[in-house]
C-alpha positions in Angstrom: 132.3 121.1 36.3 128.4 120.8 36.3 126.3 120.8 33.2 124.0 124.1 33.0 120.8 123.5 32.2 120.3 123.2 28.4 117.0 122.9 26.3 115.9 122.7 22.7 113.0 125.3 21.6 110.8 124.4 18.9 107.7 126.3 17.5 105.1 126.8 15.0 105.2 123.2 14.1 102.0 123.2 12.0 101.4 119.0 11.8 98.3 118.7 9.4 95.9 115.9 9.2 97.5 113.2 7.0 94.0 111.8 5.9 93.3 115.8 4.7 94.9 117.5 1.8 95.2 121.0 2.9 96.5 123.7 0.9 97.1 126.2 3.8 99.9 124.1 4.1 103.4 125.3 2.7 105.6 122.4 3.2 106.2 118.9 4.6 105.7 119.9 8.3 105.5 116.3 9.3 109.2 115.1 7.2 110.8 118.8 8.6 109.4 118.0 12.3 111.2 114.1 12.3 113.8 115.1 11.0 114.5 117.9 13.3 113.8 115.4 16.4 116.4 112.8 15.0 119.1 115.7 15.3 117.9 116.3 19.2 118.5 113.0 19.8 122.4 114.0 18.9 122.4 117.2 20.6 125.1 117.9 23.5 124.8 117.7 26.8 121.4 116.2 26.2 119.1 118.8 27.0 117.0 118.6 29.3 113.7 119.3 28.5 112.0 120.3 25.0 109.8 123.5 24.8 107.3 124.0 21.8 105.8 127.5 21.7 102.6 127.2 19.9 101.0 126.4 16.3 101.8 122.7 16.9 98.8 121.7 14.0 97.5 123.6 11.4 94.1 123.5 11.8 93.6 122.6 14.9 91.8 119.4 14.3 91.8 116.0 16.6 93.7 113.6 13.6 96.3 116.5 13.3 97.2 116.4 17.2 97.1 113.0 17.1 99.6 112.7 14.4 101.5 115.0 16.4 101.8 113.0 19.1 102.5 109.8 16.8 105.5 111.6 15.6 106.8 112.7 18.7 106.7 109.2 20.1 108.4 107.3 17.5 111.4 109.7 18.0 111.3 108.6 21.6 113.4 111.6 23.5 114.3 110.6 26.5 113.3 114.3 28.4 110.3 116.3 29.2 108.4 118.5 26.6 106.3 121.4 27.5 103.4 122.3 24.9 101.6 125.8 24.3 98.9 126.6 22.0 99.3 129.2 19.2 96.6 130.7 17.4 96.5 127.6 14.4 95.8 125.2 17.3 92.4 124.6 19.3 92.0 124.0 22.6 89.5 121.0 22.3 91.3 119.4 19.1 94.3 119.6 21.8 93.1 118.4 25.1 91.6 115.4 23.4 93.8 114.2 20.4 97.2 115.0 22.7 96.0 114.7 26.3 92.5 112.2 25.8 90.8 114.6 27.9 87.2 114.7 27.2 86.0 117.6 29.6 87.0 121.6 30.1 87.4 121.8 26.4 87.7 125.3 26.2 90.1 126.0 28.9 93.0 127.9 28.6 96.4 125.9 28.5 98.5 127.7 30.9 100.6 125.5 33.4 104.4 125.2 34.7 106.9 122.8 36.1 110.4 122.9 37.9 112.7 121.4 35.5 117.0 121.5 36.4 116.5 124.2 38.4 114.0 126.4 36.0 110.6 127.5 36.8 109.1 127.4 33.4 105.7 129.0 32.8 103.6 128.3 29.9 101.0 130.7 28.8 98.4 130.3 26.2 98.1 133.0 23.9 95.1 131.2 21.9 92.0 133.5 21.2 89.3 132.1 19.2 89.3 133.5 15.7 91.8 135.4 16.0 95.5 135.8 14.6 96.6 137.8 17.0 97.6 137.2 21.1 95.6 137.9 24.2 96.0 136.8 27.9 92.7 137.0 30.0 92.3 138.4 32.9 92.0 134.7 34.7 95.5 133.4 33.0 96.8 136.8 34.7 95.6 136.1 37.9 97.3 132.6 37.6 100.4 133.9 36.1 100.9 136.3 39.6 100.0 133.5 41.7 102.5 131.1 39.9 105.1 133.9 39.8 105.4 133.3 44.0 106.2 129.9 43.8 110.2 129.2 43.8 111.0 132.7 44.1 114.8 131.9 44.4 114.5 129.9 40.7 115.0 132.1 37.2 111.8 131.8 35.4 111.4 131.1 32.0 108.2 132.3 29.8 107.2 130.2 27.2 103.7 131.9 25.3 103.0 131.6 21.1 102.9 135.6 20.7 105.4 137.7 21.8 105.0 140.6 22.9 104.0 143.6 21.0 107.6 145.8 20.9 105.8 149.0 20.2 103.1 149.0 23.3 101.0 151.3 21.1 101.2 149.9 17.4 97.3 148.7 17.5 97.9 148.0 13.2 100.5 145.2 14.2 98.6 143.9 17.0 98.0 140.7 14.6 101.5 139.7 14.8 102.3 140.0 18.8 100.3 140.1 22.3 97.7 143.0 22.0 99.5 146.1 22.9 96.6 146.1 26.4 98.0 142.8 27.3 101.9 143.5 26.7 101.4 146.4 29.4 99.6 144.2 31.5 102.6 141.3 31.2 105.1 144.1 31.6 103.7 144.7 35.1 103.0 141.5 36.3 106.6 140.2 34.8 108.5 143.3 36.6 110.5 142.7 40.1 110.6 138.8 39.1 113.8 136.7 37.9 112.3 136.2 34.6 115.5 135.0 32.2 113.8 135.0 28.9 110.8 134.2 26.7 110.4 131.5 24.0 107.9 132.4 22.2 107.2 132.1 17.9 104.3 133.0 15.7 106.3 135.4 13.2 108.2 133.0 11.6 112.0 134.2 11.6 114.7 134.1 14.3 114.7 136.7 16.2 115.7 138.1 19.8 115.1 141.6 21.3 116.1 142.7 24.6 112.4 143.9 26.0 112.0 145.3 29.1 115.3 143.5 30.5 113.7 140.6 29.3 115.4 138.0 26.3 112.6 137.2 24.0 113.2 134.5 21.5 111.3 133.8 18.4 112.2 131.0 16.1 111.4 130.4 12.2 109.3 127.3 13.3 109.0 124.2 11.1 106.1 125.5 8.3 107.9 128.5 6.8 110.0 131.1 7.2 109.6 134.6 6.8 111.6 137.0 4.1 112.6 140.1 6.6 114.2 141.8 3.7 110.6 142.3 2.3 109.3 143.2 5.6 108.8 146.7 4.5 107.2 146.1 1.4 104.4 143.5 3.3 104.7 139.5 4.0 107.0 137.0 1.7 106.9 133.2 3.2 109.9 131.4 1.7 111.0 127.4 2.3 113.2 127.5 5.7 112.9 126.1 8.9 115.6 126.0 12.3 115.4 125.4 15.8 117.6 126.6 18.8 119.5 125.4 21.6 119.4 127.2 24.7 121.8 127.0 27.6 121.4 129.0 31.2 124.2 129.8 32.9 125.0 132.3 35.8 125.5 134.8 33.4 122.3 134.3 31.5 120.6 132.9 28.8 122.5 131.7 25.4 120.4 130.3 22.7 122.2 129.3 19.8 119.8 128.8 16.6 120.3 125.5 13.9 119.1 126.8 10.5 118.0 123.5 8.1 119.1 123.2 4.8 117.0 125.1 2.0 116.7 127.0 -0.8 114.8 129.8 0.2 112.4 129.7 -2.7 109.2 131.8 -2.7 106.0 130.2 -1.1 103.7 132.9 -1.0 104.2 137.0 -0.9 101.7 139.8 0.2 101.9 143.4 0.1 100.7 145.6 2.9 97.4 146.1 1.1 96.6 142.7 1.1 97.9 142.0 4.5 94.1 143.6 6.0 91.9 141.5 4.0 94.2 138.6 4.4 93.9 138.8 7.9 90.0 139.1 7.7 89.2 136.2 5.9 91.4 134.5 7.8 89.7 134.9 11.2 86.3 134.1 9.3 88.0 131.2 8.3 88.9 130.4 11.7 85.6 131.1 13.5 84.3 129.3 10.6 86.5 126.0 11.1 86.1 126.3 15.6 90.3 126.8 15.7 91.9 129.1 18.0 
């Protein structure tokens, strides 16, 4: 019987600088990230390729990416793995400290490769200064073009943000693909073979059927998020998983690997804080260059 093509999804990775003390930072990203690749190494079949959907540093800063890429080569995985930017990440800090490119800085990082019979298709999310998603009108016009290519393979979407559930909920646009661009993916997406989206960003495992569509969001590697206290605002507690996915003629199966912890509090917000947070946290963005 042939193997069906099997990945591993990983997101919101948030690698700091280890030369920088930074007290944005929640846990030990760097530990949680190794430790995380040394169970890959085990998984069955051996997958065959590695997707990580955004926030892969912190800050966004040259040391961080490069630390990012020291980690990922002393675990030494023996398969492909496909990058996109989240909004913690910057463009240049990326294309130099990961890819030592010195030119096209600001670029978006949208590309996509034929792996075991998947078209994969990474978007890039990234806006400068801002927490929330946005596609441009130029990542659009490659994401129709790209869309023809391999028309008899399943695509698979991998972008930071999902997209926003409620297509006219402008107050949560923060947390998903602005409600303009969701529509915009929705029409471009439709009449295609598209077999899910990986995506992260909210910190919690989650999957919702959208527009035919499997989107799956993982807890990352930073954080996870307390969806009990949803309603009340924003509660960050110690937790961290990645998933397994598996496509098989009947679709997509991912199958999520929660990591040991204790679930203890690391930060809480109510939904009046939630607007200033968000503020200053733009400014602090713009202030630092990170998209």
């Amino acid at each position: 019987m042939s193997q069906h093509p099997c990945f591993v999804h990983l997101t919101d990775l948030h690698i700091g600088d280890p030369a920088v003390s930074d007290p944005g930072l929640h846990s030990d990203t760097a530990t949680t990230l190794a430790t995380i690749l040394a169970e890959v190494k085990h998984v069955r079949p051996v997958p065959d390729f590695v997707v990580v959907s955004g926030d892969l540093t912190n800050r966004g800063s040259v040391a961080a990416f490069v630390e990012l890429k020291r980690i990922f080569a002393e675990a030494a995985l023996d398969m492909p793995v496909l990058w996109a930017l989240g909004n913690h990440d910057n463009r240049a800090g990326f294309y130099q400290g990961m890819l030592g490119q010195s030119d096209n800085l600001d670029a978006p990082y949208c590309h996509d490769a034929v792996i075991a019979g998947l078209h994969i298709i990474t978007l890039d999310s990234s806006r400068k200064g801002k927490v929330g998603g946005y596609i441009d009108a130029e990542q659009f016009g490659w994401l129709e073009a790209v869309l023809g290519v391999n028309p008899d393979l399943p695509k698979l979407i991998v972008v930071h943000h999902p997209p926003s559930l409620d297509e006219d909920d402008i107050e949560m646009e923060w947390e998903a693909i602005s409600c303009a661009d969701t529509i915009r993916l929705r029409e471009v997406l439709s009449g295609h073979n598209v077999i899910g989206m990986l995506c992260g960003h909210i910190h919690y495992d989650r999957v919702s059927l959208w527009n035919g569509i499997p989107v799956v969001v993982g807890i990352g590697q930073h954080a996870a998020t307390d969806v009990l206290y949803l309603p009340e605002g924003l509660r960050m507690v110690a937790g961290a998983s990645f998933a397994i996915g598996t496509v098989r003629p009947s679709g997509l199966t991912i199958s999520f690997v929660p990591q040991p912890a204790d679930r203890r509090e690391l930060k809480r917000y109510s939904h009046g804080d939630m607007k200033t947070l968000i503020a200053n946290y733009e400014a602090s963005l713009l202030a630092a260059g990170t998209e």
